[in-house]
PDB file with one MODEL, atoms N, CA, C and O in Angstrom:
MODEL        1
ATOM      1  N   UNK A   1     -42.264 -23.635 -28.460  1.00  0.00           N
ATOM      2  CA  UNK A   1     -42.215 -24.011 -29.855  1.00  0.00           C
ATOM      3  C   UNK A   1     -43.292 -23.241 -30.614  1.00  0.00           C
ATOM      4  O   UNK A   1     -44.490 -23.505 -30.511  1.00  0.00           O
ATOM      5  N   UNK A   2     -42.753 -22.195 -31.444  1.00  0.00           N
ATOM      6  CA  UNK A   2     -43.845 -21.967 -32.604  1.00  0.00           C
ATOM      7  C   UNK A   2     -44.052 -22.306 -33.981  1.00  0.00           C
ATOM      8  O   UNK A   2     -43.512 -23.335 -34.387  1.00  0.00           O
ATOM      9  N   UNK A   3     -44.640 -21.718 -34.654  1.00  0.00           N
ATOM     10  CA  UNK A   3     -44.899 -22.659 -36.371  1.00  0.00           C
ATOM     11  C   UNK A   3     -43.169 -22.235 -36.873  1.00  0.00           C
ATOM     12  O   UNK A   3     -42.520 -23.152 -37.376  1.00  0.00           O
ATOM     13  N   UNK A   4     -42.783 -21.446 -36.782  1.00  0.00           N
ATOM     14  CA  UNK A   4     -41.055 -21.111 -37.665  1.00  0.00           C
ATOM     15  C   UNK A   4     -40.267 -20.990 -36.501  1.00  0.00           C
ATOM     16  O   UNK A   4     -39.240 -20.364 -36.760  1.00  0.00           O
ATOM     17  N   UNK A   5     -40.334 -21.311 -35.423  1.00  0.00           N
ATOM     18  CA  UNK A   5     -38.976 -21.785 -34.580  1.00  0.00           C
ATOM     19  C   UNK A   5     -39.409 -22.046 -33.222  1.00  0.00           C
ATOM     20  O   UNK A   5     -40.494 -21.841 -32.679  1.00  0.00           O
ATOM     21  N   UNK A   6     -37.676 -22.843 -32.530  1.00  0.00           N
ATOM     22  CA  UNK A   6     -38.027 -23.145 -31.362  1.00  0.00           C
ATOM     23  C   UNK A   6     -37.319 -22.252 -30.458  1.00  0.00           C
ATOM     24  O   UNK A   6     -36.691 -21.352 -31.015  1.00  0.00           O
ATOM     25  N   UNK A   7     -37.287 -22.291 -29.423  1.00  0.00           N
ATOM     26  CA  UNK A   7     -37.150 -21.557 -28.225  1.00  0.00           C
ATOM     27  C   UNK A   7     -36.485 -22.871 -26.996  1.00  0.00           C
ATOM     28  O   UNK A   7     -37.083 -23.776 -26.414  1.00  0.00           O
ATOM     29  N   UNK A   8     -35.306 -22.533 -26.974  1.00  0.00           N
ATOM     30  CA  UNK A   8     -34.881 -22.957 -25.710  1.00  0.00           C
ATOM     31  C   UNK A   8     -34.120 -21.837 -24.434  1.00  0.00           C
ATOM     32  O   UNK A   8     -33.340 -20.886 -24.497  1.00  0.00           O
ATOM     33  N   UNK A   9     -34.852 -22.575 -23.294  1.00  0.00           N
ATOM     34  CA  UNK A   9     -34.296 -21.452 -22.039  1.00  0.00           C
ATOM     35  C   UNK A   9     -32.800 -21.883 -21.607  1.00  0.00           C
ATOM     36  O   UNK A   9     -32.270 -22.991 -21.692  1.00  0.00           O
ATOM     37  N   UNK A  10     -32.359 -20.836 -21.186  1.00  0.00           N
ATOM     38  CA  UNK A  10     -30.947 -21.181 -21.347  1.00  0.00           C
ATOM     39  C   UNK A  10     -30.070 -20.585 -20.079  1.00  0.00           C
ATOM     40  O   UNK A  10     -28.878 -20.763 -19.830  1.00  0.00           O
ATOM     41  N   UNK A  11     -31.250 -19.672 -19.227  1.00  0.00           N
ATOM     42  CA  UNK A  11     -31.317 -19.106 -18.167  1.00  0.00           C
ATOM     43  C   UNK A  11     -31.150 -20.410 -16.746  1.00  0.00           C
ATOM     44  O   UNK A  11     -31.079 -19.986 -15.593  1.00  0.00           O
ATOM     45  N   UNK A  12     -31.112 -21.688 -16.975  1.00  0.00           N
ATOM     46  CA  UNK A  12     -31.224 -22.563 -16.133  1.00  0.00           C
ATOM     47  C   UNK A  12     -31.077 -23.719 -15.873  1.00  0.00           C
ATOM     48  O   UNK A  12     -31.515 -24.614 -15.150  1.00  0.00           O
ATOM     49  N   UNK A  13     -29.706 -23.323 -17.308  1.00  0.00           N
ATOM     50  CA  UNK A  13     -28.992 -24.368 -17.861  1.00  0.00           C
ATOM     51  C   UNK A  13     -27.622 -24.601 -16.949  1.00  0.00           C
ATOM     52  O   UNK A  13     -26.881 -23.618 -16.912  1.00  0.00           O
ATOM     53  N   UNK A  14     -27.286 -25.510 -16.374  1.00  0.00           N
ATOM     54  CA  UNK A  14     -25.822 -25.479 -15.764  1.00  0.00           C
ATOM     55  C   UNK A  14     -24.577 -25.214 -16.401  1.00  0.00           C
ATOM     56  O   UNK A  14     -23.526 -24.805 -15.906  1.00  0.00           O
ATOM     57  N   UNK A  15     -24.958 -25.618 -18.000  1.00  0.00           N
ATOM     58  CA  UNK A  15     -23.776 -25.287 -18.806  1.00  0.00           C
ATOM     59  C   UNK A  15     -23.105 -23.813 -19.147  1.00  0.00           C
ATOM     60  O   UNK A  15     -22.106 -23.257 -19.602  1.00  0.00           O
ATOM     61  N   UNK A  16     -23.994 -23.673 -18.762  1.00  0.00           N
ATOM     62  CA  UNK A  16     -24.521 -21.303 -19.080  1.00  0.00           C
ATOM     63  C   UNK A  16     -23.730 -20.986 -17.507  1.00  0.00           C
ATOM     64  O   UNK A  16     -23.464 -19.791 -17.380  1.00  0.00           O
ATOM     65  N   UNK A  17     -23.378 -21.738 -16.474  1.00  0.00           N
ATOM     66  CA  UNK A  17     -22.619 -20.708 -15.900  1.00  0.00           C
ATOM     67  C   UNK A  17     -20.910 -20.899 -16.112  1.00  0.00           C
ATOM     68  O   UNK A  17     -20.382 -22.005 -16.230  1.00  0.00           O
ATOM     69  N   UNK A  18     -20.221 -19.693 -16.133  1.00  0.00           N
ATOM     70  CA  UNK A  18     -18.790 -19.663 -16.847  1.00  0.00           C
ATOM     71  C   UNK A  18     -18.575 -19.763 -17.836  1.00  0.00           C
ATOM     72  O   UNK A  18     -17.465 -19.317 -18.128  1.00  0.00           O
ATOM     73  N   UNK A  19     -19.524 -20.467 -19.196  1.00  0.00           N
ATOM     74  CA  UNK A  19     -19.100 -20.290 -20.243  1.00  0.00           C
ATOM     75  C   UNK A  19     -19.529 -19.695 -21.348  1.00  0.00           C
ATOM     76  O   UNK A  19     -20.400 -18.866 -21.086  1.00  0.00           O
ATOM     77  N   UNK A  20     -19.227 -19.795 -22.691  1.00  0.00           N
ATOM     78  CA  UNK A  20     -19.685 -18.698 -23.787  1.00  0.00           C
ATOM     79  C   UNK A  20     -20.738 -19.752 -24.082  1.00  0.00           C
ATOM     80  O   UNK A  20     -20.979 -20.785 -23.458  1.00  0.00           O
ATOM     81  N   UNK A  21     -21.646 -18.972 -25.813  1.00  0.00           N
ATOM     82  CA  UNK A  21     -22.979 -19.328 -26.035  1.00  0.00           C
ATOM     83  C   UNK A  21     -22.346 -20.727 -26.730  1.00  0.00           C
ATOM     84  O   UNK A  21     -23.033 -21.640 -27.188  1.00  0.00           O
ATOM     85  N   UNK A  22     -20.583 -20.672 -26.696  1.00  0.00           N
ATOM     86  CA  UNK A  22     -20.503 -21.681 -27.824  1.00  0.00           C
ATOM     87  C   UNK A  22     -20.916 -23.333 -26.928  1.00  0.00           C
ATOM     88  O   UNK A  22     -21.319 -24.439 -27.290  1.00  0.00           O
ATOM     89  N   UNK A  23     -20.570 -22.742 -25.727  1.00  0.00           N
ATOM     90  CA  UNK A  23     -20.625 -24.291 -24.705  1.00  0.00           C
ATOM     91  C   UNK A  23     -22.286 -24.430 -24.410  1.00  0.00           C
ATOM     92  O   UNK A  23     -22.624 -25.425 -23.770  1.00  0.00           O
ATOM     93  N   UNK A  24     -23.185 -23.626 -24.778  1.00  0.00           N
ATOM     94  CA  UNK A  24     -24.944 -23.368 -24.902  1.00  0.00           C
ATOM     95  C   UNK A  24     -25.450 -24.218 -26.189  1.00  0.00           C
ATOM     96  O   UNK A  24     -26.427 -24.961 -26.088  1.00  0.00           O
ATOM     97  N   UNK A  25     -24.657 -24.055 -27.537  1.00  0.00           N
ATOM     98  CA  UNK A  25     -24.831 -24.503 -28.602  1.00  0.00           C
ATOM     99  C   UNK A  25     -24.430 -26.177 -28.527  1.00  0.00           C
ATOM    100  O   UNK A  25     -25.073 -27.068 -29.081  1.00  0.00           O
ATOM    101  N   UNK A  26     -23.677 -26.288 -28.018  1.00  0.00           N
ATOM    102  CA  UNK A  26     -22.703 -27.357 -28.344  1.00  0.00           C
ATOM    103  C   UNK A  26     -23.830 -28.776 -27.328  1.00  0.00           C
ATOM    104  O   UNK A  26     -23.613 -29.978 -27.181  1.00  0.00           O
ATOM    105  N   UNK A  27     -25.017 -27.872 -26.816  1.00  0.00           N
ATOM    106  CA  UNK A  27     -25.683 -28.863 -25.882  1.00  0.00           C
ATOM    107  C   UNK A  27     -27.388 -28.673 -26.723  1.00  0.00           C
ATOM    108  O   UNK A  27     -28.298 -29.208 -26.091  1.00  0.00           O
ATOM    109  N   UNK A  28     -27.747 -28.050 -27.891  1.00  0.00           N
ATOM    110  CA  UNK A  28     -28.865 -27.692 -27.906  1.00  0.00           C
ATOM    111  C   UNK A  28     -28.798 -29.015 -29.448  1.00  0.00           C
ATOM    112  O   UNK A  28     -27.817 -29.228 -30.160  1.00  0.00           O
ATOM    113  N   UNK A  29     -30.118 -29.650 -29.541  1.00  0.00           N
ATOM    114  CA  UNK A  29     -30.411 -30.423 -30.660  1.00  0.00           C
ATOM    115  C   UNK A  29     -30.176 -29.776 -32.140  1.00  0.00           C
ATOM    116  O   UNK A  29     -30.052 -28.551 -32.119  1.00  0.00           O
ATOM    117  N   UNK A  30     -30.104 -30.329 -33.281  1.00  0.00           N
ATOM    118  CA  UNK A  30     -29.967 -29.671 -34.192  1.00  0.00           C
ATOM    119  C   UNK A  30     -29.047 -28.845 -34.770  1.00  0.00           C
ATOM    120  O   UNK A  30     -29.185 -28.428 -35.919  1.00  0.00           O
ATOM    121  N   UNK A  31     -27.683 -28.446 -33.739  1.00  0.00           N
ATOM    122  CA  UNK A  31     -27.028 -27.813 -33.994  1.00  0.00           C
ATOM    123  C   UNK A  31     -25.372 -28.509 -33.895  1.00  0.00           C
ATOM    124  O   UNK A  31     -25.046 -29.313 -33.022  1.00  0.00           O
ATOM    125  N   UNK A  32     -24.410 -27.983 -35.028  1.00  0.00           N
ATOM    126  CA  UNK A  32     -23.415 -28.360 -34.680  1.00  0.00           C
ATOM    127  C   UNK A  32     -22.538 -27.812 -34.801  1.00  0.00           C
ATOM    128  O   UNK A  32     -22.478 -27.197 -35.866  1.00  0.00           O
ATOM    129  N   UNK A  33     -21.213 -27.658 -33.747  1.00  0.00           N
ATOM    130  CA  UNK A  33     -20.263 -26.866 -33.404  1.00  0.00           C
ATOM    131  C   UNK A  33     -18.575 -27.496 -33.552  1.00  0.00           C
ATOM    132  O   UNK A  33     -17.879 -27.982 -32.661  1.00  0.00           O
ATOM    133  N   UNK A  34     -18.266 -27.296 -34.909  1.00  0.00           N
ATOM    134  CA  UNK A  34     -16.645 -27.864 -34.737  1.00  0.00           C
ATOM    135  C   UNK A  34     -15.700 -27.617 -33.615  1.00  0.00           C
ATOM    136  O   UNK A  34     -15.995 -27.084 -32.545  1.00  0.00           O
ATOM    137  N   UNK A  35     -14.313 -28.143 -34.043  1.00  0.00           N
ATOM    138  CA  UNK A  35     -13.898 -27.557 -33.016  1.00  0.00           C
ATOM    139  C   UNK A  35     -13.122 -26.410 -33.065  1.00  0.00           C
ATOM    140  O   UNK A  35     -12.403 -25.806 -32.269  1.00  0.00           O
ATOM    141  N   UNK A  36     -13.552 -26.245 -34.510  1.00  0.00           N
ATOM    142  CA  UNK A  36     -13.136 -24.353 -33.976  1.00  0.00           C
ATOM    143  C   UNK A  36     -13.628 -23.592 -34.000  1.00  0.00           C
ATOM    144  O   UNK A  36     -13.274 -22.522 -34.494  1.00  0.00           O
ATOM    145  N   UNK A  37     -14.998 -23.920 -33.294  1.00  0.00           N
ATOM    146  CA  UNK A  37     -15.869 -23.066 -33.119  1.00  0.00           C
ATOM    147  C   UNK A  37     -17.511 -22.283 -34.128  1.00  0.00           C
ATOM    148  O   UNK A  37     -18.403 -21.483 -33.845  1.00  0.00           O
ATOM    149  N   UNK A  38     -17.036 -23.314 -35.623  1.00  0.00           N
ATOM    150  CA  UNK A  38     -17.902 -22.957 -36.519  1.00  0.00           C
ATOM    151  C   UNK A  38     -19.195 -23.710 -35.842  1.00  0.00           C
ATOM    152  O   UNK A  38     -19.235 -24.846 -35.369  1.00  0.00           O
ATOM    153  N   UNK A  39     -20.033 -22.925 -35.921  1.00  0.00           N
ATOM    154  CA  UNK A  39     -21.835 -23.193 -35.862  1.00  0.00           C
ATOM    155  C   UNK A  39     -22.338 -23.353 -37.199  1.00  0.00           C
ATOM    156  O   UNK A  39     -21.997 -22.849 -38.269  1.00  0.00           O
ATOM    157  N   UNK A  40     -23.434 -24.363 -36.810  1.00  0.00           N
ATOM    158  CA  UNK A  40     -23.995 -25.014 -38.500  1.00  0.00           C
ATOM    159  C   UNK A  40     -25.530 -25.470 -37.485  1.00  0.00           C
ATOM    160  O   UNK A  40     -25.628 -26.022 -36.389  1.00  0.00           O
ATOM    161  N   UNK A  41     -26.488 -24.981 -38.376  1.00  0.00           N
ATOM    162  CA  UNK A  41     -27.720 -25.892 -38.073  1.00  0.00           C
ATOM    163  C   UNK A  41     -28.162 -26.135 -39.363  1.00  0.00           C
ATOM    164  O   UNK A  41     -28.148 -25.126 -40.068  1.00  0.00           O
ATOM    165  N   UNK A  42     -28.669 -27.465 -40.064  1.00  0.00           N
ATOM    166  CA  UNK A  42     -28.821 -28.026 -41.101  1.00  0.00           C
ATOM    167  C   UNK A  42     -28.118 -27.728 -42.365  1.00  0.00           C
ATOM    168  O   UNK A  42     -28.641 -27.616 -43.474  1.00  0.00           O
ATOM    169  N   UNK A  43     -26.810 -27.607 -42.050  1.00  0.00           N
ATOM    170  CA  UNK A  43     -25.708 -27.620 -42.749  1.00  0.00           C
ATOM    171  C   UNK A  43     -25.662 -25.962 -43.450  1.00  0.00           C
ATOM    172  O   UNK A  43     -25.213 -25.694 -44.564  1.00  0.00           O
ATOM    173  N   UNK A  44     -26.134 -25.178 -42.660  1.00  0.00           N
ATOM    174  CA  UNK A  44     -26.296 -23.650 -42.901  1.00  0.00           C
ATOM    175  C   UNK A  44     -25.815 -22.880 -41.574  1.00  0.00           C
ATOM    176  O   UNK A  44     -26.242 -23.295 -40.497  1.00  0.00           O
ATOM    177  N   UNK A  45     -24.847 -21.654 -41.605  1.00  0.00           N
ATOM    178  CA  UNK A  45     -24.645 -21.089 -41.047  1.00  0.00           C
ATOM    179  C   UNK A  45     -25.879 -20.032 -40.417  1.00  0.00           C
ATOM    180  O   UNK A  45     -26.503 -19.300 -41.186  1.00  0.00           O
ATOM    181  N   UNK A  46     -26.141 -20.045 -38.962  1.00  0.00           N
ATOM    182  CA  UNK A  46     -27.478 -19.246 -38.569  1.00  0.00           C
ATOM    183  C   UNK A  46     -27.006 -18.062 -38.047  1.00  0.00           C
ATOM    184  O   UNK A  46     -25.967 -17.844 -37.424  1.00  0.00           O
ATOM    185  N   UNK A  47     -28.230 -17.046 -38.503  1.00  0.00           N
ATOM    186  CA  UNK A  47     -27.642 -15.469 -37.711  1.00  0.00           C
ATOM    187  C   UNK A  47     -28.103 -15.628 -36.352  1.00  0.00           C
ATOM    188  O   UNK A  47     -28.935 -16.402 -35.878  1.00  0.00           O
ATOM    189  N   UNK A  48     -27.293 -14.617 -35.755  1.00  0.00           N
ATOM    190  CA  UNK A  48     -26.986 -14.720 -34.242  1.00  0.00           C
ATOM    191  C   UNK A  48     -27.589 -13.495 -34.073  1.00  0.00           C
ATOM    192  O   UNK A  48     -27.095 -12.461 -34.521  1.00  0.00           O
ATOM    193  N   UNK A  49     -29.038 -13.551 -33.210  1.00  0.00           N
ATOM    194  CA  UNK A  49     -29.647 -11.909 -32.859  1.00  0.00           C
ATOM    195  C   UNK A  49     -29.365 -11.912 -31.065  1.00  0.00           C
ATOM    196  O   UNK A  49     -29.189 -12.765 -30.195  1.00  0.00           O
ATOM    197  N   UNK A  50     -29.437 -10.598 -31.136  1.00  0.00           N
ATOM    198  CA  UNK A  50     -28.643 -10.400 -29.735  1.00  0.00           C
ATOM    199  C   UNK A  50     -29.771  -9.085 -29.438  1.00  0.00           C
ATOM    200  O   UNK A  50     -29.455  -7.947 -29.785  1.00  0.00           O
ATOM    201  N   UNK A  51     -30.740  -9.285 -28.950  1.00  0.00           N
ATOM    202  CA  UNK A  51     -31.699  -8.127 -28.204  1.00  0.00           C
ATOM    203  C   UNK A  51     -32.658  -7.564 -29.736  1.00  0.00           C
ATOM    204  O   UNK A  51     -32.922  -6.443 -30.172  1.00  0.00           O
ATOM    205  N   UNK A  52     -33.001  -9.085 -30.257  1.00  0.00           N
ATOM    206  CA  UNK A  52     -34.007  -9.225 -31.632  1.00  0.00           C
ATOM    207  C   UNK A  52     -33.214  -8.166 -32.856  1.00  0.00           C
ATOM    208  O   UNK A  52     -33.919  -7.644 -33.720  1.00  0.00           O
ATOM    209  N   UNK A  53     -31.908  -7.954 -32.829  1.00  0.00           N
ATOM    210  CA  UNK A  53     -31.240  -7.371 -33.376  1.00  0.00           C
ATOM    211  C   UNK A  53     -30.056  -8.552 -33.978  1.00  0.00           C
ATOM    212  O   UNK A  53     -29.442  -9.225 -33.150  1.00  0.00           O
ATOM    213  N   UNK A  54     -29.828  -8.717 -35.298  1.00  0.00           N
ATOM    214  CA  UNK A  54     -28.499  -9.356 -35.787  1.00  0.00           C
ATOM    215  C   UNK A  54     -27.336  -8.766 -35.380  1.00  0.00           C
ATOM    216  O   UNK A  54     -27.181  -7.563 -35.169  1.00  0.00           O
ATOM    217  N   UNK A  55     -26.577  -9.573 -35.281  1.00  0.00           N
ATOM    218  CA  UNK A  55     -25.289  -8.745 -34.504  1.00  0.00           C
ATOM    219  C   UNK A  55     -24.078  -9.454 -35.411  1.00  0.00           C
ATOM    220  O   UNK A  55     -24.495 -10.404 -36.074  1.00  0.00           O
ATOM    221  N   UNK A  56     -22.966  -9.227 -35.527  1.00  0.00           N
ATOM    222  CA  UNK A  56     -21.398  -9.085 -36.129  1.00  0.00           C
ATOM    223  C   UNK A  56     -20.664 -10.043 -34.781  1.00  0.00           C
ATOM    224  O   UNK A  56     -19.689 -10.727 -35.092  1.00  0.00           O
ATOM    225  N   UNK A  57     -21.052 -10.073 -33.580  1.00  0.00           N
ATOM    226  CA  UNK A  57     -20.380 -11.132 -32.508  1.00  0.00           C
ATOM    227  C   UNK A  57     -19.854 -11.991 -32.828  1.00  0.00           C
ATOM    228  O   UNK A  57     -19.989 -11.924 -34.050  1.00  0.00           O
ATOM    229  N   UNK A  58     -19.186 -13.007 -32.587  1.00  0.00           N
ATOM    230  CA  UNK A  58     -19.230 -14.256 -32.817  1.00  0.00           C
ATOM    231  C   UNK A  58     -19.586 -15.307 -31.082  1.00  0.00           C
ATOM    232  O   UNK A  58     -19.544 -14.908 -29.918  1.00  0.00           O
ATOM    233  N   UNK A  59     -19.830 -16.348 -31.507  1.00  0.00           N
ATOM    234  CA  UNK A  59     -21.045 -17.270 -30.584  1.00  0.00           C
ATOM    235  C   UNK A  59     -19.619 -17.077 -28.923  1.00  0.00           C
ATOM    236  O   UNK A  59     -19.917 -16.810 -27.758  1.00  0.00           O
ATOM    237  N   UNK A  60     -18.288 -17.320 -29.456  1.00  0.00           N
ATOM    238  CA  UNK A  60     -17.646 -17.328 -28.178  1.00  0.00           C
ATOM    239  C   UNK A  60     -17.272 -15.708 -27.842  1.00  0.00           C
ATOM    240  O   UNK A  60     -16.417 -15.496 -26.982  1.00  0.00           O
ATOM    241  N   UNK A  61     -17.670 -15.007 -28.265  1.00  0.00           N
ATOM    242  CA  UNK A  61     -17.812 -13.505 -27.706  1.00  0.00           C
ATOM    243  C   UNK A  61     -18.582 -13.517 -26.843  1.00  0.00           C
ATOM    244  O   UNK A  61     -18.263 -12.767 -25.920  1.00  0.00           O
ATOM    245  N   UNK A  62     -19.669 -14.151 -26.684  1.00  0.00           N
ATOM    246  CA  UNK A  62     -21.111 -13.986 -26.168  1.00  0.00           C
ATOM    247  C   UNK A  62     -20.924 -14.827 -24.403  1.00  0.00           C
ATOM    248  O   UNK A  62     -20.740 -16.044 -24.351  1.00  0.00           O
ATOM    249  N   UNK A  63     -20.979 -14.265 -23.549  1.00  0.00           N
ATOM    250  CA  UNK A  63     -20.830 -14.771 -22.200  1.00  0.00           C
ATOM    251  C   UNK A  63     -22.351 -15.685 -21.873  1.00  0.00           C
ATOM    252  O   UNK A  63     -23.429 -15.095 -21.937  1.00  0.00           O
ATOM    253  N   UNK A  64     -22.284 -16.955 -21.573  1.00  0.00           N
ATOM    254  CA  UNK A  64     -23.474 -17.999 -22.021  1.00  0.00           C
ATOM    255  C   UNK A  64     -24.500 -17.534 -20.833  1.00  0.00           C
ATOM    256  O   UNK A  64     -25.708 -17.667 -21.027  1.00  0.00           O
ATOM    257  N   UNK A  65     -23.869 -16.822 -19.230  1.00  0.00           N
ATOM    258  CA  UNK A  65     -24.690 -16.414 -18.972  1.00  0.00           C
ATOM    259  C   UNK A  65     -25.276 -14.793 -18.451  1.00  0.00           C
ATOM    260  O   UNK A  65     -25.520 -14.187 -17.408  1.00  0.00           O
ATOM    261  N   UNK A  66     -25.308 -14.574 -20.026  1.00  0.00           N
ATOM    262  CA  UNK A  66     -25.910 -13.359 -20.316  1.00  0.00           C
ATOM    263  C   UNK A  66     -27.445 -13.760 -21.247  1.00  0.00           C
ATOM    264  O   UNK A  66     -28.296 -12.897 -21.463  1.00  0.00           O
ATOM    265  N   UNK A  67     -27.549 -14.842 -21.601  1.00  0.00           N
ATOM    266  CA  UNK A  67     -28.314 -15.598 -22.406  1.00  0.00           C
ATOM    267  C   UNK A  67     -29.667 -15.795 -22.021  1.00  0.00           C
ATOM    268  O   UNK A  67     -29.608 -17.025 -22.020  1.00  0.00           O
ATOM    269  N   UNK A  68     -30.540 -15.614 -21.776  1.00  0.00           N
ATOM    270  CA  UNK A  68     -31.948 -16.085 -21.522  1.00  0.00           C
ATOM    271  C   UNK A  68     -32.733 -17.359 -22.653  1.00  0.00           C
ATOM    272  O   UNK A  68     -32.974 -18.519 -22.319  1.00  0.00           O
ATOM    273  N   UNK A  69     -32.964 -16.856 -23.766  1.00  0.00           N
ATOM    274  CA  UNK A  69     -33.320 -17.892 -24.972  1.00  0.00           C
ATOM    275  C   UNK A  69     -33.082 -17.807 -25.779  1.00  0.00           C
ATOM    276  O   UNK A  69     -33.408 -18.653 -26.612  1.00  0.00           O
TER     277      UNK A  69
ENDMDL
END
């Protein structure tokens, strides 16, 4: 946890093996995932960085365990 965000590991999560980041999200506080897939954390859509880079992906593109934090 730092002063402007948190950090969860995700590397050692059971949910992270076989599925996308959307089944990662759908278990992390604060966040919420319809069911078609829209992501919302405090009623705002969040960018998705992928190697401290923003990326165009979307969350079920993303293989959950390729994920570290």
């Amino acid at each position: 946890m730092d002063i402007d965000k948190k950090v969860f590991n995700v590397d050692k999560n059971i949910v992270a093996t076989g599925g996308t980041a959307i089944d990662v999200l759908r278990n992390m506080p604060s966040v919420q995932v319809d069911i078609d897939g829209n992501v919302k954390l405090r009623n705002a859509a969040p960018t998705i960085f992928v190697d401290g880079k923003p990326t165009t992906l979307s969350p079920d593109q993303i293989p959950a365990d390729v994920i570290e934090k």
